[in-house]
C-alpha positions, 0 to 999 in steps of 0.5 A: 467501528465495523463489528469485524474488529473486536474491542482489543483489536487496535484501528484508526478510521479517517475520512474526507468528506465532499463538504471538506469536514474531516474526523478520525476515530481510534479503538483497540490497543496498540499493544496488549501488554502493557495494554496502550490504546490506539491514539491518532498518533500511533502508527502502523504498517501500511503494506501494499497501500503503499502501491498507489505512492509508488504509481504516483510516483511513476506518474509524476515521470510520465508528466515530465515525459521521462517514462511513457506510459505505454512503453514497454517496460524493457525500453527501460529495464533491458536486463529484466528476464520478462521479454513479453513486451508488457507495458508500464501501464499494464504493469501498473494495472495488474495486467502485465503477466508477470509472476506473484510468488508468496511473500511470506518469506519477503521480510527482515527486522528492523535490526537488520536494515541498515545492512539489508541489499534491496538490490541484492533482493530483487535481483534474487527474485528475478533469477528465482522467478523468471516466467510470465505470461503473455500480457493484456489477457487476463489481470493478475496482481503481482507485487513483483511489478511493483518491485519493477516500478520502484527500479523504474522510479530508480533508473529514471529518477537517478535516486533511491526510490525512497528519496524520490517519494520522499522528496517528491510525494510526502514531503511537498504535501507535509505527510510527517509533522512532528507537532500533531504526530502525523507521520507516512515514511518507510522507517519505523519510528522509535515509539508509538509504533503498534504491534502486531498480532495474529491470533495463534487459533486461527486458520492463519495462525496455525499456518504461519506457526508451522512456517519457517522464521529465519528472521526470528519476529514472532514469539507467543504473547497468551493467544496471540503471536506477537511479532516484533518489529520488521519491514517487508524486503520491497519498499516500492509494493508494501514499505510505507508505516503511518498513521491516519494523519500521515494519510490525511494531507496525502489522500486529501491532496489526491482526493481534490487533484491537488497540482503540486503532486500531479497535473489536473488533467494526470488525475483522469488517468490515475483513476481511470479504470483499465481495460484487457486488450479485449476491452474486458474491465480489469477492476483495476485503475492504474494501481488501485482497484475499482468499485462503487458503494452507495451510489458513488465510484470509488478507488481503493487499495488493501494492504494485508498480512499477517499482524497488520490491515490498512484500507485506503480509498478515494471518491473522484467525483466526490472530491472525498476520501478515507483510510482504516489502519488495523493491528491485526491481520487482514489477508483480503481485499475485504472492502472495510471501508464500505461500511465505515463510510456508508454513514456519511455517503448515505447522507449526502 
């Protein structure tokens, strides 16, 4: 495991290789008191690796010819306060000129779900934050595009954004199987859920201990700040909790273009890197980020924040894949992934 995580720090790794041969390692504690370690079946938060389901979402309508990609966004959402024309692929690249405000404060505990208003919530957004810039000129990642996508997904699909990926995403590549543990979904399940930790020294600590917390999660477990359980206010850019074998079928299925999620052909433009109106790259797909290790391209996407990492990649022409889950913060785009998988592209 990477030498950044120490050994209480919990984390799961996964990978897909090009010749089909599948492994998953598991280290650290899922909770430090009682001390329970890691199993494949402990799940986490997944934050914004979140976003690459919900643009599969959105092109799983594209195929159907129920969204244009190149469209703008307002040909769907009339009411939104962003009039400059932006369109769902620039939303979906990162290039749509839209605010990011910190959402820090964007968060509720699981006690409260049941009467939380994710309407309610975006509407909220939109009303506190309605400037943008023009877009196609510069890349600027905002977590309220992806807020946008999952009203798209509502408006088009006629359901809640959460009953279409489950219906239409993890349920037809079986993403959950109570049998070995695998579980991807938007709810916390009863048990085997990690808990998350900041350490209470460190720049980040510090920072959040003076935040307000008016969703009362965190308490002080000896040098660390314990947070109890919770779920982002947006599903559509950061709802999804699993583990590396809820990951698996899915990633799998995307790493060799598997038809029932999208035609062969969509996958081209799934991963195909984004250019600014100026033909400068992005370093963006459509959702994912881009990059290459060891000789080979890869899309990938960071999921981060207090008390919680996840890291999801996939190697197009490799038909390959892998993923990282973590129990502690990560608040990069550190690219860990690089040097857990370097063993085994290396080898080819």
């Amino acid at each position: 495991m990477d030498d950044r995580f120490t050994h209480q720090e919990g984390t799961q790794y996964w990978r897909y290789t090009a010749t089909g041969e599948t492994s998953i390692v598991c280290t650290g504690l899922a909770h430090r008191a009682p001390p329970t370690s890691v199993t494949p079946r402990t799940t986490f938060h997944c934050f914004s690796t979140t976003k690459p389901v919900t643009a599969l979402a959105v092109l799983q309508l594209v195929a159907e010819g129920r969204i244009e990609l190149d469209a703008p966004l307002t040909t769907y959402l009339p009411d939104i306060p962003y009039r400059n024309g932006a369109t769902v692929r620039q939303v979906l690249s990162h290039q749509a000129g839209l605010p990011n405000p910190m959402p820090l404060s964007w968060v509720h505990a699981d006690d409260e779900d049941p009467r939380f208003d994710a309407a309610a919530f975006l509407d909220r957004v939109l009303r506190t934050h309605r400037t943008c810039a023009a877009p196609g000129r510069r890349a600027r990642y905002s977590n309220i595009g992806f807020l946008l996508l999952g009203r798209l997904i509502e408006v088009v699909a006629k359901c809640t954004y959460a009953e279409f990926v489950r219906g239409r995403i993890l349920d037809v590549v079986q993403c959950n199987d109570p049998g070995t543990g695998a579980y991807l979904d938007f709810d916390i399940p009863r048990s085997g859920h990690a808990t998350g930790y900041t350490r209470r020294w460190s720049r980040l600590g510090i920072f959040i201990g003076f935040l307000p917390d008016p969703a009362h999660l965190r308490s002080k477990e000896g040098a660390w700040i314990r947070y109890r359980p919770f779920h982002l206010d947006g599903a559509a850019y950061g709802g999804l909790k699993g583990n590396v074998l809820g990951w698996a079928p899915l990633l799998r299925g995307l790493a060799t273009r598997d038809r029932r999620l999208l035609p062969f052909e969509a996958y081209d433009a799934f991963f195909a890197p984004q250019t600014l109106t100026s033909g400068v790259p992005t370093g963006h797909a459509l959702s994912w980020f881009t990059g290459r290790h060891a000789g080979h391209e890869y899309v990938c996407h960071a999921g981060g924040g207090p008390v919680y990492g996840a890291e999801i990649r996939i190697y197009p022409a490799l038909r390959a894949a892998s993923a990282l889950l973590t129990n502690t913060t990560i608040i990069s785009d550190a690219r860990l992934l690089d040097r857990l998988d370097e063993h085994w592209l290396s080898s080819r």
